[in-house]
Structures are given as C-alpha cells and as structure tokens.
N, C-alpha and C positions, 0 to 999 in steps of 0.2 A: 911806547906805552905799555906797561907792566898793568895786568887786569887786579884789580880790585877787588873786595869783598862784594859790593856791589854786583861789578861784572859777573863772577862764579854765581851769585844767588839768580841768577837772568838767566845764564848759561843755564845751570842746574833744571832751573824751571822750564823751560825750554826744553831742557832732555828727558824729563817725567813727561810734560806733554805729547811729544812725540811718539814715546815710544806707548803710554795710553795710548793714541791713537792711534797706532799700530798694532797696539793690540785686539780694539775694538774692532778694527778692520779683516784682522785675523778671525776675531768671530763669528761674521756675517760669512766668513769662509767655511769652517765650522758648522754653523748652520746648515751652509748649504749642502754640503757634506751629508752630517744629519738624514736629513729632509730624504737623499739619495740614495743612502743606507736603509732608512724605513720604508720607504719605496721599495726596495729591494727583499725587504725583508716579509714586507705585507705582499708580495710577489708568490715569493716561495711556499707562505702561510698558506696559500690560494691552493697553490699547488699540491701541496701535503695533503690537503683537505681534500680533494678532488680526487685525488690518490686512494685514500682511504676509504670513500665514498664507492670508489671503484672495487678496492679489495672485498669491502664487505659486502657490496653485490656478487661479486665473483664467488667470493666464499659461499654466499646463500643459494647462488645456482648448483657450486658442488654440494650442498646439503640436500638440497630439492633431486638431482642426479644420483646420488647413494642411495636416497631413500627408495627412487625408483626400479635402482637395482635390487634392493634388500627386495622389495616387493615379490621381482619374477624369478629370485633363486629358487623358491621351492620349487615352481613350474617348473626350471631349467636340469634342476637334479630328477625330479620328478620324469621328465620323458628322458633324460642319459640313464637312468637307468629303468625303463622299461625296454619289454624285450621288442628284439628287431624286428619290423616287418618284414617278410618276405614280399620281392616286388613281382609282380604280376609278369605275366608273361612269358 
C-alpha cells in the first residue's frame, strides 16, 4: 500500500494537532512556572520593602543620636577646658 494524497492530508492533520496540543500543554507548564516566578518575586518585593523600612528607621535613630551629641559638645569642651580641680585631701 503506497499512501495517497488522502493519506498525507490525515497524517499532516494529525501532526498539526498533536504537536498544538503539545504545545498548549507546554503552556499550562509555563503558567505554572509564571505563577512560581511571581511568587518569588512578590517574595523579594516584601523583603526589599521591609529592608528599607528598616534602613530608614535606622538612619532616623542616627539623626535623632548626632543631634544629641551636637547638643552636649559645648558642655563637653566647655569643662575639657576649664581648669583642674585640685582634689581634696
């Protein structure tokens, strides 16, 4: 039996469909992929955020900290250089 034009137009059909539905099956792989990657990435987002959150507290404590040094400098030079007591006794 030598296939036909018939034959080939079946075959042919048959190979488009297959390989669409391998494809589309490929997809829902993809998908899920996707899905795992944005998961992943709304992960990180969280974290960066939480991060930042944290710097800019940290940073406002050392601003709130400088400022309370700036405050007792003058005290601090102020008695280094007054004169020494002499101690009792």
């Amino acid at each position: 039996m030598f296939p036909n034009n018939q034959h080939l137009k079946i075959v042919r059909t048959l190979g488009v469909a297959l390989v669409a539905t391998m494809g589309l099956a490929s997809c829902a792989t993809y998908d899920d992929e996707f899905a795992t990657i944005n998961s992943r990435l709304d992960q990180l987002d969280t974290k960066v955020q939480s991060a930042a959150q944290s710097a800019e507290s940290a940073n406002q404590s050392a601003q709130r900290a400088n400022q309370r040094l700036d405050s007792i400098e003058g005290r601090v030079q102020q008695l280094e250089s007054s004169p020494r007591r002499v101690p009792r006794g």
